[in-house]
C-alpha positions in Angstrom: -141.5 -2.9 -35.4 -144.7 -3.2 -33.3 -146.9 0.0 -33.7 -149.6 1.6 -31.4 -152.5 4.1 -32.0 -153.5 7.9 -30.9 -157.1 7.4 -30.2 -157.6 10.6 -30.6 -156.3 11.3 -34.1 -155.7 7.5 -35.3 -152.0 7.9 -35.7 -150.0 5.0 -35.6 -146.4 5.2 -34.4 -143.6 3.1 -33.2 -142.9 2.1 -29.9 -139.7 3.3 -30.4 -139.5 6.6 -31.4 -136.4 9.4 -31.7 -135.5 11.7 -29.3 -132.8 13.9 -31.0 -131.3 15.5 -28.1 -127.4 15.9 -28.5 -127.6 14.1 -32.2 -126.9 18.0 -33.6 -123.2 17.4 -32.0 -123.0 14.3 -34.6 -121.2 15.0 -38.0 -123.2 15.4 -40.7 -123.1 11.7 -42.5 -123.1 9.8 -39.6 -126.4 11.7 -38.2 -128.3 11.2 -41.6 -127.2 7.3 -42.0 -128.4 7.0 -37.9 -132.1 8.5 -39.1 -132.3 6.4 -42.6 -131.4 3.3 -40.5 -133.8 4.6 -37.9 -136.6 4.9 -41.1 -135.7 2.1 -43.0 -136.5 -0.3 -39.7 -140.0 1.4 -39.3 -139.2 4.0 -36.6 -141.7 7.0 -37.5 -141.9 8.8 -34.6 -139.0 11.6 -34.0 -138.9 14.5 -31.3 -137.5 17.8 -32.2 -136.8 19.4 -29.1 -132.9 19.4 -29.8 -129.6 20.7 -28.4 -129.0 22.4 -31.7 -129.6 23.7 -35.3 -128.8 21.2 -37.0 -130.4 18.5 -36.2 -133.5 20.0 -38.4 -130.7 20.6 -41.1 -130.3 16.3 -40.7 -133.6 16.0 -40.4 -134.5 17.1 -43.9 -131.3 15.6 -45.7 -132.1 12.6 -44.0 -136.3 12.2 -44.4 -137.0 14.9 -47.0 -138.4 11.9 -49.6 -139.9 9.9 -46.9 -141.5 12.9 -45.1 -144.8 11.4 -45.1 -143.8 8.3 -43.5 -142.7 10.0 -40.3 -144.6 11.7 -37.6 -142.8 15.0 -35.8 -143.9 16.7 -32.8 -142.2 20.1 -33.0 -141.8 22.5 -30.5 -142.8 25.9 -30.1 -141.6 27.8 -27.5 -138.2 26.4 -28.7 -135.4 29.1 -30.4 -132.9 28.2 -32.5 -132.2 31.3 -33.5 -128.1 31.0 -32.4 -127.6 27.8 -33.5 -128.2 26.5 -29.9 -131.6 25.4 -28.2 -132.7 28.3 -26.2 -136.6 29.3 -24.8 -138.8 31.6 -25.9 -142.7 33.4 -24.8 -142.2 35.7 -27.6 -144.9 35.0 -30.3 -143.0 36.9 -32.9 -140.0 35.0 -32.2 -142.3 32.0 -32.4 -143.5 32.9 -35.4 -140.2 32.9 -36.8 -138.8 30.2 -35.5 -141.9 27.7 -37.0 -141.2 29.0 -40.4 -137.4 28.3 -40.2 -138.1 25.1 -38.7 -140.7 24.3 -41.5 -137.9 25.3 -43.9 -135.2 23.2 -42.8 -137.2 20.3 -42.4 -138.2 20.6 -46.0 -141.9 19.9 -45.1 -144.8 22.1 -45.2 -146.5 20.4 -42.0 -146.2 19.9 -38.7 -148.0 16.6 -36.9 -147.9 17.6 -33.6 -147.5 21.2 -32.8 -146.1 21.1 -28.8 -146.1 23.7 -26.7 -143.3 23.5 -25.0 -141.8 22.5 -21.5 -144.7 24.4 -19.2 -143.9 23.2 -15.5 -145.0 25.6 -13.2 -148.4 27.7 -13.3 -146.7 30.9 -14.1 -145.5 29.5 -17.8 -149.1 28.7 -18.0 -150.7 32.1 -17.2 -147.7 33.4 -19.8 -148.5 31.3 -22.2 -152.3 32.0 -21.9 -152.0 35.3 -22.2 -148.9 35.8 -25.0 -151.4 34.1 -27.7 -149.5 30.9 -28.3 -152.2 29.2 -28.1 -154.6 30.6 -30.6 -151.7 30.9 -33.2 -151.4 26.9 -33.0 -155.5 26.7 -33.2 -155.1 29.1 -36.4 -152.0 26.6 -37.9 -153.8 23.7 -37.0 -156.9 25.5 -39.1 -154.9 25.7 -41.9 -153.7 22.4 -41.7 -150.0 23.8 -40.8 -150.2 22.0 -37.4 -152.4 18.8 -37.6 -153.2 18.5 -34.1 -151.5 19.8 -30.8 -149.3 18.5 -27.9 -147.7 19.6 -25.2 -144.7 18.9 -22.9 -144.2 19.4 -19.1 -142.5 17.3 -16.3 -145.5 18.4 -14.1 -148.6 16.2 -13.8 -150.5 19.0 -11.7 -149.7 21.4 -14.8 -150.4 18.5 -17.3 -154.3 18.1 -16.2 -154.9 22.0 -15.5 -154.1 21.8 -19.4 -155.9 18.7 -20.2 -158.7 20.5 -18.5 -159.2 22.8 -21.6 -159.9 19.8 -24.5 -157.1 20.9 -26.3 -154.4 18.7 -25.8 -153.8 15.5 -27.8 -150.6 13.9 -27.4 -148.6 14.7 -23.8 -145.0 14.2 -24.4 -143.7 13.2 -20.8 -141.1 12.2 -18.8 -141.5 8.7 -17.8 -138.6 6.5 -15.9 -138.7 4.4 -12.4 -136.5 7.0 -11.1 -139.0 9.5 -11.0 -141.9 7.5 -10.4 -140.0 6.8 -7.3 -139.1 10.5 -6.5 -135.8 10.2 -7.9 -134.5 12.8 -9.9 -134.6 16.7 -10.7 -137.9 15.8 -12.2 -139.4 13.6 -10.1 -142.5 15.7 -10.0 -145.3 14.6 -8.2 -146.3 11.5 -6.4 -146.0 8.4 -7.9 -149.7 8.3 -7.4 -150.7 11.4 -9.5 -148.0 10.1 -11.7 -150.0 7.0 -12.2 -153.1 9.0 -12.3 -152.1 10.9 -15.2 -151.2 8.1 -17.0 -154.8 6.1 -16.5 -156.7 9.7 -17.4 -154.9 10.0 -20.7 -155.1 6.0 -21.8 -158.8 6.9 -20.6 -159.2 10.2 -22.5 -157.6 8.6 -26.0 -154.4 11.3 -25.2 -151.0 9.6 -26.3 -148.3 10.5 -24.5 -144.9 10.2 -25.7 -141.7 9.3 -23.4 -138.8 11.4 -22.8 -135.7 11.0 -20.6 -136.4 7.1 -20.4 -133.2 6.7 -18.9 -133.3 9.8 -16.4 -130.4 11.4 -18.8 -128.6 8.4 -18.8 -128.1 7.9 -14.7 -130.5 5.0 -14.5 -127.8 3.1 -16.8 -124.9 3.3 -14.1 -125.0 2.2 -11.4 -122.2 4.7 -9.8 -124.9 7.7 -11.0 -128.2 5.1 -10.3 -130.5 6.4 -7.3 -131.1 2.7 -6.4 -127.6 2.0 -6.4 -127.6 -0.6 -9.6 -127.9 0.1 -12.9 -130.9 -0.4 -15.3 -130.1 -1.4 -18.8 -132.0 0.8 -21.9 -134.2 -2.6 -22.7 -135.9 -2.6 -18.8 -136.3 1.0 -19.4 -138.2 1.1 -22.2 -140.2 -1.6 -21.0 -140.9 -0.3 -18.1 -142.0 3.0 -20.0 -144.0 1.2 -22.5 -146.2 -0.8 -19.7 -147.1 2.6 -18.3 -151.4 3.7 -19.8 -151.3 5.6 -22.3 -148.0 5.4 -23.4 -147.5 5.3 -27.4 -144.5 5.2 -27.9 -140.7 5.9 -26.1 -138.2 8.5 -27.2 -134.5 7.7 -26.1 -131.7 10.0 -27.4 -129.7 9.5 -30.0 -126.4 10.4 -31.6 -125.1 7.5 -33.9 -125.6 4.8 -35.8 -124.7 2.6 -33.3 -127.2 4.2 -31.0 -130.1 3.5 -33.3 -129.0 -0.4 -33.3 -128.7 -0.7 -29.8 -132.8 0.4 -29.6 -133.2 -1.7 -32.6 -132.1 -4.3 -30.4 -135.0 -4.3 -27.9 -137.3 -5.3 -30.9 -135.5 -9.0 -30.1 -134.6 -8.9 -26.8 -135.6 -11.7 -24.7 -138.5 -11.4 -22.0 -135.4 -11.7 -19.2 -133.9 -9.0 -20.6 -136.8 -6.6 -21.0 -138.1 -7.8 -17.3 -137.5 -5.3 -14.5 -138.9 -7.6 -11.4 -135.5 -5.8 -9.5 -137.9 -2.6 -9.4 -139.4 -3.8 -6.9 -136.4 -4.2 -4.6 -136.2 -0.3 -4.9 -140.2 0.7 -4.6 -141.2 3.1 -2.1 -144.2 2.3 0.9 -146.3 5.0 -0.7 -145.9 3.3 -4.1 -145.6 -0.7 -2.7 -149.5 -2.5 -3.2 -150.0 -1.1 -6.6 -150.3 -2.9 -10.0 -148.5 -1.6 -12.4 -149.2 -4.2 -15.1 -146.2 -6.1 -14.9 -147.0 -9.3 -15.3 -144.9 -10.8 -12.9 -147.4 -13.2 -11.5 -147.7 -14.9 -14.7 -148.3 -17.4 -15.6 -151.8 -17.9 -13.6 -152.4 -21.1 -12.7 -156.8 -20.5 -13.4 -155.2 -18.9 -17.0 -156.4 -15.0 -15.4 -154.5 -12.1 -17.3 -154.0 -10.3 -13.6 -152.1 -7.5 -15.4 -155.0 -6.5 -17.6 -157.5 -7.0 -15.3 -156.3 -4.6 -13.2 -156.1 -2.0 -15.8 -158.9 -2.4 -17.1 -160.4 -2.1 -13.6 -158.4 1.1 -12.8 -159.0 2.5 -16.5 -162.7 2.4 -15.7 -162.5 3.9 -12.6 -160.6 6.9 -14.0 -164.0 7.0 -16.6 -162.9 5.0 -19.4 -165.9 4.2 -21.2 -164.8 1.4 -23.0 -162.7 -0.1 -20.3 -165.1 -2.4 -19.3 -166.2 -3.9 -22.6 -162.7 -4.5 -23.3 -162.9 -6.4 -19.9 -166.2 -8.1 -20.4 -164.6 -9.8 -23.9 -161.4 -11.4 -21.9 -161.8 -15.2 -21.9 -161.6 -15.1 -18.4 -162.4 -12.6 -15.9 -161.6 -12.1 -11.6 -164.8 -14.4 -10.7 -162.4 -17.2 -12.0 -159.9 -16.5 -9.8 -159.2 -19.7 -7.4 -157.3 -18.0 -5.0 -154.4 -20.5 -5.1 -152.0 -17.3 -4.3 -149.3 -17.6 -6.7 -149.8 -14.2 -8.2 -149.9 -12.8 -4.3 -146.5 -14.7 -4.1 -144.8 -13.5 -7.0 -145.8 -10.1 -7.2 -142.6 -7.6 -6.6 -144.5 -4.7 -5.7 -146.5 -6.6 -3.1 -150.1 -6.7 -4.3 -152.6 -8.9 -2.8 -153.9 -9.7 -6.0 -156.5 -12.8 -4.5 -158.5 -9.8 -3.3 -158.0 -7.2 -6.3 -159.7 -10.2 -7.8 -162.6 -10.2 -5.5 -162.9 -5.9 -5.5 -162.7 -6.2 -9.8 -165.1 -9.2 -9.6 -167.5 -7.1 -7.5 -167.0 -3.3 -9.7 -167.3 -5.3 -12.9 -170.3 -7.5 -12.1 -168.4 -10.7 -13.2 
């Protein structure tokens, strides 16, 4: 398992993390073998947003003794209260709801306390004013809730609530569909989509990835919005090469399911690659990096990819974006402007002249 860091709280998770989804559907041995395999092949990430109940009746058969090995976000604004995921405002039913979940889960902490799903300004404003948010400041006082999240589709809604220093994991949805605009939440353009990924890499805000696969349409290519299918392994990559990205949350029901993301920890470079992307990528979106990698390997040794984040880290106001650039062996005023990385790059970047525009930002 490869691991990355919160820089805000120093967590360390896997890239590959569990989104439980429809797993609450699965009977009840097969869903608790699906999370020990998960566990015992370092995955220590989970999401519980889930379809239903049970899934935090699995949870705590499942990861009870290991409970301190695993990270949770948990949701509140999420009822379970039927047996079936339903929403809530109510802090009450809030209230309740975070005790049962803390119950079932057989825990008596919560890593990330989310708030949960705000997309438009309106759940904002309500969930300003219902007091949601000073209950999880109180939790997180009494070390309940260890820190606090939130999830949104909405990047506009996502930095109105970055705005207020509160927020330090994002869980959001992340998939070349709907960085394309493609998609019932294809939210924004896929330059404020990039945006908000470059401001939380450069704020120390993980975020964590849901829908990686659109609900499952990227992987057909009869449901695809380019027309071909996507396997799970380009997804994830793809995902995971986004800033700020910790660590990717695919659904799962089986045991099966958690081998098949298992898988990816193995999977070749040809089968993680998603050069076809750029056979589907808009005008507004063609001419910029998106870290790729495709125009390795350089022929002066230049890692282009990082180069150009780094350069676009520091221009969102990472601090520490440019030391990281000044320690590379080699940096854009090496660049020999042969034009292979121009030649090979899918999303059409003249990267001979990035080279020249990092060269003059960075001074070297």
């Amino acid at each position: 398992m490869e691991y990355r860091i919160n820089k805000k709280t120093g967590d360390k998770f896997s890239i590959i993390g569990l989104g439980t989804s429809y797993i609450a559907d699965t009977e009840e041995k097969e869903a608790v073998a699906a999370l020990r395999l998960a566990h015992e092949n370092g995955v220590n990430y989970a999401d519980l947003a889930t379809a239903g109940a049970r899934t935090f009746e699995y949870y705590g058969k499942a990861l009870g003794d290991v409970r301190k090995d695993m990270y949770y976000q948990v949701h509140f604004g999420a009822n379970y209260e039927t047996g079936s995921y339903g929403r809530t405002s109510d802090l009450d039913k809030i209230r309740e709801q975070a005790d049962w979940m803390l119950k079932t889960l057989k825990t008596d902490y919560i890593d990330y306390g989310f708030v949960h799903c705000l997309d438009t300004e309106a759940d904002w404003q309500t969930y300003q004013e219902n007091g949601i948010f000073e209950y999880l400041s109180d939790l997180k006082k009494q070390g309940v809730v260890r820190h606090i999240g939130l999830s949104t589709h909405t990047p506009k809604i996502a930095n109105m609530i970055l705005d207020t220093g509160v927020i330090e994991q994002l869980m959001f949805s992340i998939n070349p569909g709907y960085d394309y605009h493609h998609g019932e939440y294809a939210k924004g353009s896929t330059d404020e989509r990039m945006d908000l990924y470059r401001r939380c890499e450069a704020e120390g805000i993980g975020i964590s990835v849901m829908k990686p696969f659109s609900g499952g349409q990227l992987l057909d290519a009869k449901t695809s919005p380019f027309g071909k299918e996507l396997t799970r392994y380009q997804c994830i990559q793809y995902a995971l090469d986004r800033p700020g990205v910790l660590t990717v949350l695919p659904g799962i029901r089986s045991v099966e399911d958690v081998r098949q993301l298992l898988g990816f920890l193995k999977a070749s470079a040809e089968e993680k690659d998603y050069e076809i992307l750029g056979t589907f990528t808009p005008q507004d979106a063609l001419g910029n990096c998106v870290y790729c990698n495709h125009c390795q390997p350089c022929p002066a040794g230049l890692n282009v990819g990082l180069m150009n984040k780094y350069y676009d880290l520091a221009a969102a106001g990472d601090t520490m974006a440019a030391d990281h650039y000044r320690n590379l062996e080699k940096h854009a005023s090496d660049c020999i402007h042969c034009g292979h990385c121009d030649n090979h790059c899918p999303f059409q970047v003249m990267q001979s002249l990035r080279m020249e525009k990092i060269a003059e930002y960075f001074g070297i």
